[in-house]
C-alpha positions as CSV (number, residue, x, y, z in Angstrom):
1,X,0.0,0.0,0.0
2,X,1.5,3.4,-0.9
3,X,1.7,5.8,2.4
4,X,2.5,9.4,2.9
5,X,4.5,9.8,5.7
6,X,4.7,13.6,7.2
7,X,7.4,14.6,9.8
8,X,9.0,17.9,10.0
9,X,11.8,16.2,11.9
10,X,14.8,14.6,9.4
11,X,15.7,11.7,12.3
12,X,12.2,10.4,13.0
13,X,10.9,10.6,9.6
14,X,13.3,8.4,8.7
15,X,12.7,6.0,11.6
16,X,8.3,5.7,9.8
17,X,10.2,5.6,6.5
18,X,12.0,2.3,7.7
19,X,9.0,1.1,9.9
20,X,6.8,1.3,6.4
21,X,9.3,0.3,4.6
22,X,10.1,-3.1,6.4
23,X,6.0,-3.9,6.5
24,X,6.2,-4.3,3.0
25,X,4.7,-0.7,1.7
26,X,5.8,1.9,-0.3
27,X,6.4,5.0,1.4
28,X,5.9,9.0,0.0
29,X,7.6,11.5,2.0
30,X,6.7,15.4,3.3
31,X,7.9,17.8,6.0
32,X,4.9,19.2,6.7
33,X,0.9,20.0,5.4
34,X,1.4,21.7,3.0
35,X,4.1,19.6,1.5
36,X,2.2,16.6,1.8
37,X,-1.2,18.1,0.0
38,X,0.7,19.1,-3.1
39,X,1.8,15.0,-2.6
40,X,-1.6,13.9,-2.4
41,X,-2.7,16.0,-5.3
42,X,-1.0,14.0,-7.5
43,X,-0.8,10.7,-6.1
44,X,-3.4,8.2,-5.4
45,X,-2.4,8.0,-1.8
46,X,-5.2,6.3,0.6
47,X,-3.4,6.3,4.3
48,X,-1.4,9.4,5.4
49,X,0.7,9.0,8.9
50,X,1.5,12.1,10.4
51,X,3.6,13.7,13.4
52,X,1.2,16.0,14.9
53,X,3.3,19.3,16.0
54,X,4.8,20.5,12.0
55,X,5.8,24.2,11.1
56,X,2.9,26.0,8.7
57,X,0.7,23.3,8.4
58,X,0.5,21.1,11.3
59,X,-1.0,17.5,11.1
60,X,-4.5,18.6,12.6
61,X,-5.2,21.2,9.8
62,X,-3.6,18.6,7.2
63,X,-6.4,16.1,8.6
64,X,-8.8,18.9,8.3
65,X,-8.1,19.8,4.4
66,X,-7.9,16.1,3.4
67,X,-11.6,15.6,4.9
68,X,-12.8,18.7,3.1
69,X,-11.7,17.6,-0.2
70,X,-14.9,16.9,-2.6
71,X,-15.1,13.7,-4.8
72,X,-11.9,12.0,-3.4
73,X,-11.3,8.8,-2.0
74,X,-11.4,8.2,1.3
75,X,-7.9,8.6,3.2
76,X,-7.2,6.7,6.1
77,X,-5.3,9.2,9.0
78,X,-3.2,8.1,11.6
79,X,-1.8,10.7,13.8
80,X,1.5,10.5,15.3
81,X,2.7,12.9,18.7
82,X,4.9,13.0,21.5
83,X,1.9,14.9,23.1
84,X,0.5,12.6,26.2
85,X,-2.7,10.7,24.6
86,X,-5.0,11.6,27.2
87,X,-9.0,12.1,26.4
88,X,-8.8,15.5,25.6
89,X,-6.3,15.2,23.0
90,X,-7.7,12.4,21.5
91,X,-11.3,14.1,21.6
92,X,-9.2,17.0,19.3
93,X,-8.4,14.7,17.1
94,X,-11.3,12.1,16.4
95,X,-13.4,15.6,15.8
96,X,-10.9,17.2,13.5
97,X,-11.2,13.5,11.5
98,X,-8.1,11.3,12.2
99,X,-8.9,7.8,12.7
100,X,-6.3,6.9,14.9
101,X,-4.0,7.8,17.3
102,X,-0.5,7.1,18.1
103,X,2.4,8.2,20.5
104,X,6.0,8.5,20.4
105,X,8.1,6.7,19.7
106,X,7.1,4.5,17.5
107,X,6.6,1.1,18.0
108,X,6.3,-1.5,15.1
109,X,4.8,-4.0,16.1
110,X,1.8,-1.2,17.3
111,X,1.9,0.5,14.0
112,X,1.7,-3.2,12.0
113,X,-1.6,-3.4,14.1
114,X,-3.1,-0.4,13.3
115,X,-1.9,-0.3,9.4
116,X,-3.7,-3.7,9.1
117,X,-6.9,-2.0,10.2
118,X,-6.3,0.4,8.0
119,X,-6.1,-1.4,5.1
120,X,-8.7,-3.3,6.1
121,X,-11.3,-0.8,6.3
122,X,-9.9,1.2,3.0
123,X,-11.0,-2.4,1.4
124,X,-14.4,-2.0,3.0
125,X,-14.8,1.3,1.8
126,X,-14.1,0.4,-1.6
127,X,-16.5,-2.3,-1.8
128,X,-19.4,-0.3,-0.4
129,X,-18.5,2.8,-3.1
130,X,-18.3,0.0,-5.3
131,X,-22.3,-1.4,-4.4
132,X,-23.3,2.7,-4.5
133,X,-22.2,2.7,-8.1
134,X,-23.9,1.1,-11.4
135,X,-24.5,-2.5,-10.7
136,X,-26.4,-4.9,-13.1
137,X,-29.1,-6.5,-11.4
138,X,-32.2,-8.1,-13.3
139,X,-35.2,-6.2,-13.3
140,X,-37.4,-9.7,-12.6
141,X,-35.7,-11.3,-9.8
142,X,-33.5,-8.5,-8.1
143,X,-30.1,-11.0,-9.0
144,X,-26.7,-9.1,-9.0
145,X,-24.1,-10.0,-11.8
146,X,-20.8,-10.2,-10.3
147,X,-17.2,-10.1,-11.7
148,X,-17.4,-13.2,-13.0
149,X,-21.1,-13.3,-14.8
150,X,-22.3,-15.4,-12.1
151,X,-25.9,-14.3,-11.1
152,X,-26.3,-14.1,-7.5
153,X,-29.1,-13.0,-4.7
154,X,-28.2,-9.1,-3.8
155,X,-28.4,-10.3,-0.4
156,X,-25.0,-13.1,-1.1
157,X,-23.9,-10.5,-2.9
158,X,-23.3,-7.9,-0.5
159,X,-22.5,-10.5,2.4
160,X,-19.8,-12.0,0.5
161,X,-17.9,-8.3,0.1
162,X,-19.1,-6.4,3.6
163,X,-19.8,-9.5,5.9
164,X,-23.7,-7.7,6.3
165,X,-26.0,-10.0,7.4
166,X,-30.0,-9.5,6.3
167,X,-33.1,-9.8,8.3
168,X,-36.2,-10.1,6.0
169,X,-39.7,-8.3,6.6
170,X,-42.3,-6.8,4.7
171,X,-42.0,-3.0,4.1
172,X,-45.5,-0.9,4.2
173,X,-46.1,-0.4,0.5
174,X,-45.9,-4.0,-0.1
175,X,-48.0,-5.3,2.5
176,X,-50.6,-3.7,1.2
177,X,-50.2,-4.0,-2.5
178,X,-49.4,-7.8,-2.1
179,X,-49.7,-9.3,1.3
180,X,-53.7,-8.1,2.1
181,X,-54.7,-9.4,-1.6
182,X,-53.1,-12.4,-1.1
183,X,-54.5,-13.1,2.5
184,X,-57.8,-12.0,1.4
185,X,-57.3,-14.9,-1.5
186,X,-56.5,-17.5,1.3
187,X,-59.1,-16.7,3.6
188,X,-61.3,-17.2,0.8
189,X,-60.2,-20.2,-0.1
190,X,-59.8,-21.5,3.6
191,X,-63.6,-20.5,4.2
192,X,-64.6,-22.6,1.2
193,X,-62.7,-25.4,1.9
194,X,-62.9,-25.0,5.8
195,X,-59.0,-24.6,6.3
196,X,-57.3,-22.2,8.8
197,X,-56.2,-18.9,7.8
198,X,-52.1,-17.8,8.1
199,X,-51.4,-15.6,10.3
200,X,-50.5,-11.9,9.6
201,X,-46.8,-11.6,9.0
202,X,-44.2,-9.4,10.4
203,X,-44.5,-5.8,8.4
204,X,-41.5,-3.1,9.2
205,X,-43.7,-0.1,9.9
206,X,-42.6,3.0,8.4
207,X,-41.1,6.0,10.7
């Protein structure tokens, strides 16, 4: 994975140079904000880690103009300080938009941790930008066509790439457009032929 890595500080940007470097991804470098937007704005980066106290642009307001960018993929932000992590701090950060929050000095096997979270919700991302763009699905029975022209239930579908799990009801709109007609049918043809009626089933009511 390619990561931006933003120190002001020569000796410890080179320390999260190696770190990255030795986990097996490819590492972009700045010395502060604004150095590292100009970086982003020309490479596909999707996790920054960076130090937290920088000249100019310190890694707060660099957190700040990544989350206001429109149209761009989502980038994963991990902030790195020597500043003690207590709650207020970490408030500071969650609310400025860093997801997570580290302090010095580094330690790899705790940065491993957290980059593997990292990618793996970048991967989750993806695959739910991926099910809010154009899908075919069949206008009959609702299938989804995957990668591979395999027709599949939208409910497999999305389990297989989020791990969502569905609970089925009856909305509203179609309990009355389908369900009452076709309970009215069966209490018809239960009267006549003397059978018991189902029971009502379980309709989501709208809010």
């Amino acid at each position: 994975m390619k990561i931006l890595a933003v120190e002001d500080d020569n000796v410890a940007r080179a320390i999260l140079r190696q770190v990255l470097l030795r986990h097996g991804h490819e590492v972009l470098e700045a010395r502060d904000g604004n150095e590292a937007l100009k970086i982003l704005a020309r490479e596909p980066v999707r996790l920054i880690v960076s130090d937290w106290m920088m000249p100019e642009l310190d890694g707060l307001g660099l957190c700040r103009a990544v989350r206001n960018r429109v149209g761009a993929d989502y980038v994963y932000f991990i902030l790195l300080t020597g500043r003690e992590a207590d709650v207020e701090n970490q408030r500071e950060a969650i609310e400025a938009g860093v997801d997570d929050f580290l302090t010095k000095p580094i330690d790899p096997q705790e940065i491993w941790m957290r980059l593997r979270v990292a990618e793996r919700i970048l991967r989750y991302a993806t695959e739910v930008r991926q099910l809010e763009a154009f899908l075919p699905i069949c206008g009959y029975c609702k299938k989804i066509r995957d990668d591979h022209n395999y027709w599949q239930q939208i409910e497999s579908y999305i389990n297989e790439r989020t791990g969502t799990d569905f609970s089925h009801s009856v909305c509203p709109d179609c309990y009355q457009s389908v369900v009452v007609p076709e309970l009215a049918k069966l209490r018809a043809d239960g009267t006549s032929s003397g059978a018991i009626a189902p029971s009502k089933p379980h309709v989501e009511r709208a809010h």
